[in-house]
N, C-alpha and C positions, 0 to 999 in steps of 0.2 A: 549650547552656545560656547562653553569651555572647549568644546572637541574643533568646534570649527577654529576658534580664535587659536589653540595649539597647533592643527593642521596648519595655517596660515604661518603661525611662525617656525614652524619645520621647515613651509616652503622657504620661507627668507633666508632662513636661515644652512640649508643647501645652499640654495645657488650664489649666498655670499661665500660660505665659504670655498666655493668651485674656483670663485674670483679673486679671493685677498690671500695674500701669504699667511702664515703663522700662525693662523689660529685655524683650529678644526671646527668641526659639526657644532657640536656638543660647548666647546666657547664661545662659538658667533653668536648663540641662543642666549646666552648669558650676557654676554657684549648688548643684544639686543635688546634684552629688558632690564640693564642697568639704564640705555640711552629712554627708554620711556619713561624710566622713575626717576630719571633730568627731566624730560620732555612734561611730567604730570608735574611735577615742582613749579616747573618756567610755567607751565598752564595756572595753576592755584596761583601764584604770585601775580602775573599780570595779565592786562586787560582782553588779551585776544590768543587765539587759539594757534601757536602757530607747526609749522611743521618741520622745524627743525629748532638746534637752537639757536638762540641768537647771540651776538657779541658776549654780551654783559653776562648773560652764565656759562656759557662757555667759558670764560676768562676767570669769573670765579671756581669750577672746575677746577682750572691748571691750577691756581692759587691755592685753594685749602683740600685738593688731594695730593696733588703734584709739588707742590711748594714752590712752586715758581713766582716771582715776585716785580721778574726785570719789566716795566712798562712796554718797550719796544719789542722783548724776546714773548710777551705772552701775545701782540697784539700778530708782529711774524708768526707765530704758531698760528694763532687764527686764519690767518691769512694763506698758510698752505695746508692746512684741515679744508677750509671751503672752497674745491676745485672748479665749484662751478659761478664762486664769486657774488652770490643772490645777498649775502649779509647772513645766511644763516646754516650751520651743520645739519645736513640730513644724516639720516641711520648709514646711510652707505658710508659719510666720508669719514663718521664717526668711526664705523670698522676700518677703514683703507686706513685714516691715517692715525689709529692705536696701532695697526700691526709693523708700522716702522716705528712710531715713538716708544711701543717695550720692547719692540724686540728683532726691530730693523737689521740690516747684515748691515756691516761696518758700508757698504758701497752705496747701500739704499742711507743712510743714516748720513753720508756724507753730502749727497745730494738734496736731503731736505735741512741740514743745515745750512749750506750753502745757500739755498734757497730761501728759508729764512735770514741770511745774513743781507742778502741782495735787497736791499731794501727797495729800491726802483725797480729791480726787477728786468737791467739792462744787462745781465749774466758778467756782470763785473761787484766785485768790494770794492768802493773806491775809499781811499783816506777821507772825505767828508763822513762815508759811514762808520768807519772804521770808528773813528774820533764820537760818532752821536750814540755807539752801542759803549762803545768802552764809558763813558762820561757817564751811559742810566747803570752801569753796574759795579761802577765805584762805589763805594761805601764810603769813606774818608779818605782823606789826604794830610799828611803832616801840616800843620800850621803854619810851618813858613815856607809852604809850597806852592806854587800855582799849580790850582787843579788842573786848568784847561793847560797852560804849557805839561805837568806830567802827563796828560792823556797823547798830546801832540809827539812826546817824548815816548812814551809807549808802542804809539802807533810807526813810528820809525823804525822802534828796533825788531818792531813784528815785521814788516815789511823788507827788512833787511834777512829778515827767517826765511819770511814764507814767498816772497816775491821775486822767485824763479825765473822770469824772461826780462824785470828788471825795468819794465815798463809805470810802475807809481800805483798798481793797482791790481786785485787779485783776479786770475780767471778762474775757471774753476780746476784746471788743471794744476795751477800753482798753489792751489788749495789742498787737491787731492795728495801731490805730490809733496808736500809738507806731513800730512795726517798719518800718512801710511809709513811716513818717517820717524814721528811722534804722534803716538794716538791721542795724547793730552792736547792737541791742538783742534781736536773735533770742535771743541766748543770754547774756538780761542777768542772770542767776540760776547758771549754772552752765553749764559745757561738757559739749552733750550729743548735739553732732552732730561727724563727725570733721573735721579741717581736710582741704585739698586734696591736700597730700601723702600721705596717709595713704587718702586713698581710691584717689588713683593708683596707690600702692605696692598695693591688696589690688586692683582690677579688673586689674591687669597680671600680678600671679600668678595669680589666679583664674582671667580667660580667655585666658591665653598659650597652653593649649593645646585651643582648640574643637575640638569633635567634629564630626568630618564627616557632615550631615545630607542 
């Protein structure tokens, strides 16, 4: 039974990595039975068996490996991890979208933040969003400041940055062509990719221990 269940994930684990950037053979495999020992956790914890995972540990995931914290930047992550939209991460989108959140090219990384930032998903930032990502990633504001005017105030002199055709709203071009001007601007809306630390820390427990292929 061991040989079959290995074979099986040999095969997964070719033809994913045939498919997804960044990671080889010998990581997909690992990648793959890190998502089962989520998958047997979310199974032990609640009532039904499912096959991928769903919102609520997926989210805690980002949060206590990732350190991600922002309400709207964990729930966008979720939302362009699940490509096919069902509520729940399979194995596949688990691999597609770790291999742009550690370790994306600055061009794939731009695109799924973007994409995360587009909250409607009309391939525009508009200043309504702008204002609703900057206000969950505030932390404090001076005491005799209005939060919401400095967010409004914030979201101005971004727009005054990054808003290139001058139109009140970013496309993704005028996004791109900000980034690539200042790469600090990747993640000018909200933390939605993990820092270096924190990807060290999961690729080092993940594949500390490869399977011998």
């Amino acid at each position: 039974m061991a040989a079959v269940k290995n074979k099986l994930l040999q095969g997964l684990a070719e033809n994913f990595s045939k498919e997804v950037e960044h990671f080889n053979k010998t990581e997909v495999v690992c990648l793959i039975r890190d998502f089962n020992r989520h998958l047997e956790d979310q199974t032990v914890s609640g009532t039904r068996v499912l096959k991928g995972l769903d919102r609520e540990n997926f989210l805690h995931i980002l949060h206590t490996v990732f350190g991600m914290t922002e309400d709207t930047m964990l729930n966008g992550v979720f939302r362009i991890f699940d490509k096919d939209n069902d509520g729940l991460i399979s194995m596949k989108e688990w691999i597609e979208g770790l291999s742009i959140f550690l370790r994306g090219s600055l061009e794939e990384q731009m695109k799924y933040c973007f994409q995360v930032y587009d909250l409607n998903g009309d391939n525009y930032i508009s200043r309504e969003e702008m204002i609703h990502m900057l206000k969950d990633s505030m932390v404090s504001w001076p005491t005799d400041e209005d939060p919401d005017e400095g967010v409004k105030d914030l979201v101005e002199i971004t727009l005054k940055m990054m808003d290139h055709d001058h139109d009140g709203k970013l496309s993704f071009s005028d996004y791109e062509k900000s980034v690539r001007k200042e790469n600090l601007l990747l993640e000018a809306f909200g933390t939605c990719l993990p820092n270096a630390t924190k990807i060290q820390a999961f690729e080092e427990y993940t594949f500390q221990y490869p399977p011998k292929l």
